[in-house]
C-alpha positions as CSV (number, residue, x, y, z in Angstrom):
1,X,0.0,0.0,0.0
2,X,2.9,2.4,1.1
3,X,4.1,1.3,-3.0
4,X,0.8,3.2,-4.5
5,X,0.8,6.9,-5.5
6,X,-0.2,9.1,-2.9
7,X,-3.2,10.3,-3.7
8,X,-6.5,9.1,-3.1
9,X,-8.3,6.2,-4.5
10,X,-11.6,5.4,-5.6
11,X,-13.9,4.0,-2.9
12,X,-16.7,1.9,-3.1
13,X,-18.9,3.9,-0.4
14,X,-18.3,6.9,-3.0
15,X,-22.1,7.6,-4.1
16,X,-20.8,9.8,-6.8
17,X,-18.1,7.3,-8.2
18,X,-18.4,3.9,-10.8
19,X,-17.2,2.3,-7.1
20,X,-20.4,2.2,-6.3
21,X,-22.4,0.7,-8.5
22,X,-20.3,-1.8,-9.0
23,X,-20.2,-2.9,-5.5
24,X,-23.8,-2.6,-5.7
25,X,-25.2,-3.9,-8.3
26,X,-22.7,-5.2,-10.9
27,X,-20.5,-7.8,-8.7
28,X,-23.3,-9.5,-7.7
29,X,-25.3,-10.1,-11.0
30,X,-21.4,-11.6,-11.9
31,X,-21.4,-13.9,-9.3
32,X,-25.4,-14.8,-9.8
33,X,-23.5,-15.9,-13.3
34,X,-20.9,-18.0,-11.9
35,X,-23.3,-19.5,-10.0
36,X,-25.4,-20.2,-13.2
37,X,-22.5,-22.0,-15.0
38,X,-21.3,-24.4,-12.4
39,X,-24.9,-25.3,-11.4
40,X,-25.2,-25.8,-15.4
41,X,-21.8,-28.2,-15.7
42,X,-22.9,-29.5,-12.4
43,X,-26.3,-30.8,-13.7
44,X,-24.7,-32.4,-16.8
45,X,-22.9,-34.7,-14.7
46,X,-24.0,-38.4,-14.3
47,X,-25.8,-38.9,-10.6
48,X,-27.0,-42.0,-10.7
49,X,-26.2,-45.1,-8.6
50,X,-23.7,-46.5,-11.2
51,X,-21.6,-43.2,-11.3
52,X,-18.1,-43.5,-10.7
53,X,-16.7,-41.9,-7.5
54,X,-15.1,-39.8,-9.2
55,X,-17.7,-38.5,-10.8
56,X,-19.8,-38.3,-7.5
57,X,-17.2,-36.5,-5.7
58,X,-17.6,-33.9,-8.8
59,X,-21.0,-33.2,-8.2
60,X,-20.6,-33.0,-4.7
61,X,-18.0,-30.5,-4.8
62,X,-19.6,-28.4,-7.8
63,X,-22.1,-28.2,-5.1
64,X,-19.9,-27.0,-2.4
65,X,-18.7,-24.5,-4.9
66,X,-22.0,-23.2,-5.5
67,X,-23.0,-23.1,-1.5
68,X,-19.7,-20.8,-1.3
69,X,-21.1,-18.6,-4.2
70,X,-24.3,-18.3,-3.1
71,X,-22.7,-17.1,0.8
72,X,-20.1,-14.9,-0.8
73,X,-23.2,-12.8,-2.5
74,X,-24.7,-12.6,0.3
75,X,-21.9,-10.8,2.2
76,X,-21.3,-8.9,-0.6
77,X,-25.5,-7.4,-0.7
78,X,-25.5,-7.3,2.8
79,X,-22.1,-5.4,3.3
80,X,-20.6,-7.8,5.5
81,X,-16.4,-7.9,6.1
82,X,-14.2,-9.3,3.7
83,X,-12.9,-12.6,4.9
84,X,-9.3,-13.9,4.8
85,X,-8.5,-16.2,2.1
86,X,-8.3,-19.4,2.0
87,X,-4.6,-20.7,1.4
88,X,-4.6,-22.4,-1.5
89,X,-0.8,-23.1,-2.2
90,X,-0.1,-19.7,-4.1
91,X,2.1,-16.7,-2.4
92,X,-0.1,-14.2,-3.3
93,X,-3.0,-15.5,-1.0
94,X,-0.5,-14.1,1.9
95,X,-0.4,-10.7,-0.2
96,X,-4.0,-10.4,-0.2
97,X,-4.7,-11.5,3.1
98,X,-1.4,-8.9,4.8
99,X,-3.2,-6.4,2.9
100,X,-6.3,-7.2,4.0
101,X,-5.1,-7.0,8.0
102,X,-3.4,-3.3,7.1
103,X,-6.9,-2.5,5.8
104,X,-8.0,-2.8,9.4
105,X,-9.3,-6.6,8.7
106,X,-12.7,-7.5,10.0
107,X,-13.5,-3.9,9.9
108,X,-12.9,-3.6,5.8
109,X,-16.9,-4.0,4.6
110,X,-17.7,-4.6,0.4
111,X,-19.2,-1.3,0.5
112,X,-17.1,1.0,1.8
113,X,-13.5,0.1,0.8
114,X,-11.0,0.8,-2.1
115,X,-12.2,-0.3,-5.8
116,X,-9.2,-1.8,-6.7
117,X,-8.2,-3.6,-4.0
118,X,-12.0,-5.1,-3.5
119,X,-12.6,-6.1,-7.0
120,X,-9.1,-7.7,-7.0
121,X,-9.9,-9.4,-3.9
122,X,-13.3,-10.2,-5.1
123,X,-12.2,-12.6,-8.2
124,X,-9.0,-14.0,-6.3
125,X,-11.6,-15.2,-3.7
126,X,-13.9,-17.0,-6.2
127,X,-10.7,-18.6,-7.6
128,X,-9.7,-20.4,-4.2
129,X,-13.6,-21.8,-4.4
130,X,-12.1,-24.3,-7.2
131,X,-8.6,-24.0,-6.7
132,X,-9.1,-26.0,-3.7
133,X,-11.3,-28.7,-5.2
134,X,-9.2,-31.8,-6.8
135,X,-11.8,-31.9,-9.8
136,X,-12.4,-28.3,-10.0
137,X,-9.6,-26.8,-10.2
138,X,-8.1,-25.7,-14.1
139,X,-12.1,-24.9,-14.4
140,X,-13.1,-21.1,-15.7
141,X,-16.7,-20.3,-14.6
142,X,-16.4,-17.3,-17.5
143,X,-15.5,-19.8,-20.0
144,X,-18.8,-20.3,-22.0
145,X,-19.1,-16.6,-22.0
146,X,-15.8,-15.7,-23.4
147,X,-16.5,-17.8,-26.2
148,X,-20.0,-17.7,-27.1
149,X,-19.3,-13.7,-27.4
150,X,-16.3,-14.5,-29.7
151,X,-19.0,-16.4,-31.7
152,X,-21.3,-14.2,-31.4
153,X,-19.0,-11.6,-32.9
154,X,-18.6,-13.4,-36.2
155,X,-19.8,-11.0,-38.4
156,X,-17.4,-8.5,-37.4
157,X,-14.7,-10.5,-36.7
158,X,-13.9,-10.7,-41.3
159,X,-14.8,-6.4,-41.3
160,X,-12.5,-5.8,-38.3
161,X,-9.4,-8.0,-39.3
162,X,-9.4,-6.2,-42.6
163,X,-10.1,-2.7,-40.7
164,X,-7.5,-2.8,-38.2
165,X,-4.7,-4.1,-41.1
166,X,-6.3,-0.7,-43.3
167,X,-5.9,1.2,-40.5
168,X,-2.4,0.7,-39.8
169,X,-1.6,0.6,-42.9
170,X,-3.1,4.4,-43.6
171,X,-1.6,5.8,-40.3
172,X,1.7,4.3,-41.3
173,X,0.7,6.4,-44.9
174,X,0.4,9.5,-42.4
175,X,4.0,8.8,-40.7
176,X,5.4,8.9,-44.1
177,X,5.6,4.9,-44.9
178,X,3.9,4.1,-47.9
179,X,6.5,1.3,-48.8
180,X,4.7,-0.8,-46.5
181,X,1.8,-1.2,-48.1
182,X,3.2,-3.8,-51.0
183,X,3.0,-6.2,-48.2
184,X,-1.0,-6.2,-48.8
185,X,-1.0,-6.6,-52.4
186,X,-5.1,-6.1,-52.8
187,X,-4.6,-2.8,-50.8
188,X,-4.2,0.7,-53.3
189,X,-3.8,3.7,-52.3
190,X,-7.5,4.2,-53.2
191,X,-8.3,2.3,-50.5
192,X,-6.5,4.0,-48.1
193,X,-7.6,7.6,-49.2
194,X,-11.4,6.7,-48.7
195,X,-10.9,4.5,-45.6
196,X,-9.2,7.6,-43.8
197,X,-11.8,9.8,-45.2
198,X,-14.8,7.9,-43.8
199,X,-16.9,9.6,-41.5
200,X,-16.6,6.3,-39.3
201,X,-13.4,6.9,-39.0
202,X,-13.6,10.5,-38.2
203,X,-16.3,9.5,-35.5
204,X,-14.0,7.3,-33.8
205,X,-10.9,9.7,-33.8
206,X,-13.0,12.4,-32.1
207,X,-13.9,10.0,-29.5
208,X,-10.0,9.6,-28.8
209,X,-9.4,12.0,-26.4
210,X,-5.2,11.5,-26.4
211,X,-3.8,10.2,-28.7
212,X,0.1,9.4,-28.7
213,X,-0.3,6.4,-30.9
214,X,2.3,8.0,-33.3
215,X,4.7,8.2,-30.3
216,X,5.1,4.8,-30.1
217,X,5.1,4.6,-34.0
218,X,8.1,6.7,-34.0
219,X,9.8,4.2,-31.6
220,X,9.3,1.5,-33.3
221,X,10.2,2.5,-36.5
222,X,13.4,3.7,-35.9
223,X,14.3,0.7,-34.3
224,X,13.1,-1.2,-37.3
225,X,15.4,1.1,-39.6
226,X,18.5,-0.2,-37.5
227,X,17.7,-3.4,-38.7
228,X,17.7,-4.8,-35.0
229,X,15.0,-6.9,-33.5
230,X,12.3,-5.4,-31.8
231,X,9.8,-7.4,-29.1
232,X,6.5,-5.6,-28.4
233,X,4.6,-6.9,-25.7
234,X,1.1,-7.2,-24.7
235,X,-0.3,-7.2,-21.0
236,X,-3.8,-8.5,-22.2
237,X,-7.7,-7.6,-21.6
238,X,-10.3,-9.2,-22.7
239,X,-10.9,-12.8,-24.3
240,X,-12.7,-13.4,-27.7
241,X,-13.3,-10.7,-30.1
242,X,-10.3,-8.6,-28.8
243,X,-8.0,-11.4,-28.7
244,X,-8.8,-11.8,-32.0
245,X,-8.2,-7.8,-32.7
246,X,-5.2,-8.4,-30.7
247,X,-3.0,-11.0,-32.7
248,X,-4.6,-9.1,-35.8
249,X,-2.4,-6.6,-34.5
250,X,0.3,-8.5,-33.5
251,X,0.6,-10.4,-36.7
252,X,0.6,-7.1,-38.7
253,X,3.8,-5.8,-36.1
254,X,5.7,-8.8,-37.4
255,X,4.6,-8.8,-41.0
256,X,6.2,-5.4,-41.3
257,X,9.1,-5.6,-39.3
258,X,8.4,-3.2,-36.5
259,X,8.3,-6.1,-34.4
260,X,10.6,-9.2,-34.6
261,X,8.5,-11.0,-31.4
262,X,5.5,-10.4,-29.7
263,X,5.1,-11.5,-25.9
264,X,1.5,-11.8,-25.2
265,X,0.7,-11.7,-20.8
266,X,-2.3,-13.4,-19.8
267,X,-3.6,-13.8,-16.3
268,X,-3.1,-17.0,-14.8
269,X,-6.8,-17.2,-13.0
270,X,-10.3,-16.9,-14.2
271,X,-10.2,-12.8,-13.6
272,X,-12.7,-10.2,-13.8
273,X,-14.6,-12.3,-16.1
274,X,-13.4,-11.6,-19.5
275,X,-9.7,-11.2,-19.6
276,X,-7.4,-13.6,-21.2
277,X,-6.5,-17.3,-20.0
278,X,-3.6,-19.2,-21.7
279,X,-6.1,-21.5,-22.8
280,X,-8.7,-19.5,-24.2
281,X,-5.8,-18.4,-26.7
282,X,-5.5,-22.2,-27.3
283,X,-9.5,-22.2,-27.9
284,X,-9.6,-18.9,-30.6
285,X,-6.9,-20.9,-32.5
286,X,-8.8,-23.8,-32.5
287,X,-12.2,-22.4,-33.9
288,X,-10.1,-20.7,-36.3
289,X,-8.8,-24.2,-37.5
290,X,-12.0,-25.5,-38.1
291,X,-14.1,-21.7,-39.0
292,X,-17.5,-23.8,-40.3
293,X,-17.3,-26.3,-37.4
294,X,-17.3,-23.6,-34.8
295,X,-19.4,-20.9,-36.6
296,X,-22.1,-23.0,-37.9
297,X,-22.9,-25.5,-35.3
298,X,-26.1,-25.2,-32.9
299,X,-24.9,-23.3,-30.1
300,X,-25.9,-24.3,-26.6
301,X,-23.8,-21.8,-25.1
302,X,-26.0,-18.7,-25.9
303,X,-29.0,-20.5,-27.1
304,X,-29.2,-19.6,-30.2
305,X,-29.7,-22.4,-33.6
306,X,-28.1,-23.0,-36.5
307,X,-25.9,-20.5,-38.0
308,X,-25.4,-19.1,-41.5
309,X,-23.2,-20.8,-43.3
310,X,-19.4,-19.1,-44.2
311,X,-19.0,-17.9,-47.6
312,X,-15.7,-19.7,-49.0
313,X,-14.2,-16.6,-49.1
314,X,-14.2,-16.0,-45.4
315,X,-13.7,-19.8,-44.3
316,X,-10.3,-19.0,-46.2
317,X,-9.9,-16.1,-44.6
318,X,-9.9,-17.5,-41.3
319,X,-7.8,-20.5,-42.2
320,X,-5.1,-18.7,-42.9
321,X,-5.2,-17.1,-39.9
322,X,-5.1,-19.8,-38.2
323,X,-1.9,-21.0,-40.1
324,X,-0.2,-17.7,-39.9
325,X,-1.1,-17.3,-36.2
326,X,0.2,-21.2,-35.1
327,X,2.7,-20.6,-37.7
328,X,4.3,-17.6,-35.6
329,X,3.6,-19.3,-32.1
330,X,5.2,-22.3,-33.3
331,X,8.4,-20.4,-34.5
332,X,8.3,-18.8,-31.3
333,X,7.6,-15.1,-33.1
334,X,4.4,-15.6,-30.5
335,X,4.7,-16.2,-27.0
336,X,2.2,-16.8,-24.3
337,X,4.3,-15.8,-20.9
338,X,1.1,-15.7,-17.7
339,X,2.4,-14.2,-14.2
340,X,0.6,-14.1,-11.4
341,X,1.5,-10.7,-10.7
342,X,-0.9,-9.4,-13.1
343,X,-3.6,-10.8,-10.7
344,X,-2.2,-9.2,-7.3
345,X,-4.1,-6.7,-5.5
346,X,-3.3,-3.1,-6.0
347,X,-1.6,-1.0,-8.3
348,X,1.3,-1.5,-11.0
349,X,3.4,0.8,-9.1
350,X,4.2,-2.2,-6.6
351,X,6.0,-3.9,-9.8
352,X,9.9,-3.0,-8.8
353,X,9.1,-5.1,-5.1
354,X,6.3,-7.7,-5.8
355,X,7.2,-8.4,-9.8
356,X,10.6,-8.0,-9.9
357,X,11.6,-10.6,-12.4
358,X,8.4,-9.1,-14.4
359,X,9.9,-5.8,-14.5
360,X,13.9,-7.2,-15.5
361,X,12.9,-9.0,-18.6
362,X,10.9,-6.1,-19.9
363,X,13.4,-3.4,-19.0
364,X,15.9,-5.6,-20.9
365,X,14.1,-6.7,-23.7
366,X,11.2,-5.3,-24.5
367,X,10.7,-1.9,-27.0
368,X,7.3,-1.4,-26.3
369,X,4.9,-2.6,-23.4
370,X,0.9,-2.3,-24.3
371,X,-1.5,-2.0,-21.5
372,X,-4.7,-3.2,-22.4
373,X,-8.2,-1.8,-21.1
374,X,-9.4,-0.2,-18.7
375,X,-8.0,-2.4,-15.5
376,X,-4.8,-2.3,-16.8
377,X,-5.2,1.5,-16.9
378,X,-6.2,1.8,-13.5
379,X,-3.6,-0.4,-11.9
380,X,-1.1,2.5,-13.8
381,X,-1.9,5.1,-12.5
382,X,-3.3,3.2,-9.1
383,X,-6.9,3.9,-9.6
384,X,-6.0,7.1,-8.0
385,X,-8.6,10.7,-8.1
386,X,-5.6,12.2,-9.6
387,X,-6.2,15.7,-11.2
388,X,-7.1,14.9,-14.7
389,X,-4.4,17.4,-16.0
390,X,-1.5,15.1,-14.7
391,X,0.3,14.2,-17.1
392,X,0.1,10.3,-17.7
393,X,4.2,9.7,-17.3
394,X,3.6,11.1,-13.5
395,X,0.6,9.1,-12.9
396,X,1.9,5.8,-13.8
397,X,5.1,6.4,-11.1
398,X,7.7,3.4,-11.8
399,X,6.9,2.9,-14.5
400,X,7.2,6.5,-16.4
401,X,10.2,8.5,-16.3
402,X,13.8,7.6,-16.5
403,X,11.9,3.4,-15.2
404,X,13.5,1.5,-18.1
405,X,10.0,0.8,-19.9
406,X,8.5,2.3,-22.9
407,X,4.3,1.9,-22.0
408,X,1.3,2.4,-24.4
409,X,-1.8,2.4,-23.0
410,X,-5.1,1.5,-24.8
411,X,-7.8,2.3,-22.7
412,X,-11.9,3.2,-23.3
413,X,-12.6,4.8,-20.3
414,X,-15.2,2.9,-18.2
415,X,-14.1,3.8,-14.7
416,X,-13.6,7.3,-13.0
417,X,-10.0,7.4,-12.8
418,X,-8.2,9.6,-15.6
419,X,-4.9,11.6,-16.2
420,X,-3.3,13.5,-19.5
421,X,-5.8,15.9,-20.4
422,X,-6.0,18.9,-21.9
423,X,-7.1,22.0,-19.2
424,X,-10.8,22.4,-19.3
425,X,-11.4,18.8,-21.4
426,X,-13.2,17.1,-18.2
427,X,-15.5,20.1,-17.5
428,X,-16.7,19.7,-21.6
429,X,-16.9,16.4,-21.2
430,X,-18.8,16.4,-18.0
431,X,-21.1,19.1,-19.9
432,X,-22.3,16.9,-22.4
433,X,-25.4,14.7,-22.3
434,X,-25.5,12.1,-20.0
435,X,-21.2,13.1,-18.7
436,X,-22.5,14.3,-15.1
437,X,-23.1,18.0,-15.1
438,X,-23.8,19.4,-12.1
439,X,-23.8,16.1,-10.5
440,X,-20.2,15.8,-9.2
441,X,-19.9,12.7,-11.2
442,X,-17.7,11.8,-14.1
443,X,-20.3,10.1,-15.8
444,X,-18.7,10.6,-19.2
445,X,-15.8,8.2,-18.4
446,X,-18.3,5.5,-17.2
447,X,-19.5,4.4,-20.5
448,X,-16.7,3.0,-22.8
449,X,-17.6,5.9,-25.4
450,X,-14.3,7.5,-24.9
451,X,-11.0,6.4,-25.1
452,X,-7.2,7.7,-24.4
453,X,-3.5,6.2,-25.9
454,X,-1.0,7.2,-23.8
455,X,2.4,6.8,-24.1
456,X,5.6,7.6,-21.8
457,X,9.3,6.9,-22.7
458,X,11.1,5.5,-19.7
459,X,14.5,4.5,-21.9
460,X,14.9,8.4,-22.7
């Protein structure tokens, strides 16, 4: 805690803040969910007198599992204290639970206690519900969800690949590299001109409200120009669809050179429902192996029927991702590389202390270090109510000046917590329809309609 900036941090008894809702009313309808999908695998199991014991001792413990949910949301709606951990083999249950007793212990209630910290401890609690189990314990209660939204995303999935390559490709065209648009041979200049002239576009770029995305450009391509490797990395957010947008990204990096390896960092639990598992990276590859097994099949996870069938042209499409992508993994262009720092409690400024070996091998090798969403944002700059004029480099502590690291952050705003703008740019934005106004809330940064890409230069 002493680690954190010095400033203070969003609180969940905070009427005017996100905090509180989500204490409120959010957390629980996520753990109503959890409790929906295990009581769903638990009822597929076999029960009968003839059932193995192992399978008996499943269903029993599902059921446990459920019991733990059920008490858990209680607490949580009727603002009880937050219980020790339960040690389940992993160091970090003594960081949670030392924190926890500096917190003032049986004293810290769910509704009047810091964001971060809760919502950490929140999802790390659920974990030790199955990491305790001997049947339950590689299971992900947000597993069905992650990937009946990838599916679910399938018509955007062929229109974004293509966007996010044309978009690249035309802000590379603004930076002055043209060249590097013979490496998409059905891509002219044509193309380009009315893609960054598209009032989509233009929408999207005023919704951007920094944008240092040609910051990191600049980085990268100079290294590229020495001829010298380059590894971008990727501290990941969410599963499915932006996975997928993800290793579009990724793949485009190495197709052009300004990256020679990409180091993708997963979470190593089940974590605020959505974010990337090793294995759900393993799963997107596989429906990408097989596009009209996995896109056309009845699907009993969001109960919808048949699907429409892939055109050729798209099953293609997605084949050859699928090659390209296992290709580069394989070739070890592609790494997977979980810690289970990225699921401790608190803020990214405790990296130096609790994620030391973390922090060396991305001082030492790494260009470029993406921050992904809106938790990794807040764990920056410590989910602190930091004037919104700080500049980001400040904010972010350790890990800004003179730290080693070179960070981009790729955020939509969907929590109060915000640095890096322009004087007078949170009063607008407050000002506008449904942004808070005379309220005292930041409404405007609840939503996900805005977004920021910041970018500080710790090698300088």
């Amino acid at each position: 805690m002493d680690l954190d900036p010095q400033v203070s941090k969003s609180q969940t008894s905070d009427s005017l803040s996100f905090a509180f809702a989500s204490a409120r009313d959010r957390w629980p309808a996520i753990i109503t969910g959890v409790i929906d999908d295990v009581h769903r695998s638990v009822s597929t199991l076999d029960t009968n007198d003839e059932a193995s014991a192992g399978e008996s001792t499943k269903v029993s413990e599902g059921k446990a599992i459920i019991s733990k949910l059920a008490s858990l949301k209680y607490e949580l709606q009727h603002n009880r204290s937050l219980e020790p951990l339960v040690d389940d083999g992993e160091a970090d249950v003594q960081l949670y639970n030392d924190e926890l007793k500096l917190r003032g212990g049986e004293k810290v209630k769910w509704h009047d206690v810091e964001w971060l910290y809760s919502e950490c401890y929140l999802y790390r609690r659920i974990s030790t519900f199955f990491s305790t189990t001997t049947h339950w314990k590689a299971y992900d209660p947000f597993a069905r969800q992650k990937l009946s939204t990838f599916k679910s995303s399938r018509s955007a999935v062929e229109k974004e690949k293509e966007r996010i390559l044309f978009t690249e490709m035309a802000e590379i065209c603004l930076w002055g590299n043209a060249t590097d648009l013979s490496l998409l041979t059905n891509l002219s200049y044509e193309d380009i001109q009315k893609l960054q002239g598209s009032e989509a576009r233009k929408t999207r770029e005023k919704s951007i409200l920094v944008n240092d995305l040609h910051k990191a450009f600049e980085v990268l391509y100079a290294r590229k120009k020495t001829k010298k490797g380059s590894r971008v990395d990727f501290v990941l957010d969410n599963a499915g669809f932006e996975l997928f947008v993800d290793l579009v990204l990724a793949g485009y990096l190495l197709a052009t050179g300004l990256a020679s390896e990409v180091v993708l960092h997963p979470k190593s639990i089940p974590w605020f429902v959505s974010d990337v598992l090793p294995k759900d990276f393993a799963e997107l590859i596989s429906a990408l192996q097989d596009p009209k097994a996995f896109y056309e099949a009845s699907d009993e996870l969001d109960g919808q029927g048949e699907q429409q069938p892939l055109s050729q042209q798209e099953e293609d499409n997605l084949k050859f991702l699928f090659s390209h992508w296992s290709e580069l993994h394989a070739d070890g262009k592609l790494i997977l590389r979980p810690s289970r720092f990225w699921t401790h409690p608190g803020s990214f400024w405790r990296l130096p202390k609790f994620g030391a070996e973390v922090l060396a091998d991305l001082k030492e090798d790494s260009e470029l270090v993406i921050f992904k969403g809106d938790l990794n944002y807040r764990k920056l700059v410590g989910d602190g109510e930091w004037d919104p004029t700080t500049p980001f480099q400040q904010a972010i502590g350790p890990l800004g000046a003179s730290s080693g690291l070179r960070v981009l952050a790729l955020r939509t705003c969907k929590a109060d917590t915000v640095v890096g703008l322009a004087p007078g740019q949170d009063e607008e934005l407050r000002a506008t329809e449904g942004g808070g106004g005379s309220s005292g809330k930041r409404q405007w940064a609840w939503s996900g309609k805005w977004a920021v890409v910041q970018f500080s230069d710790g090698k300088i």
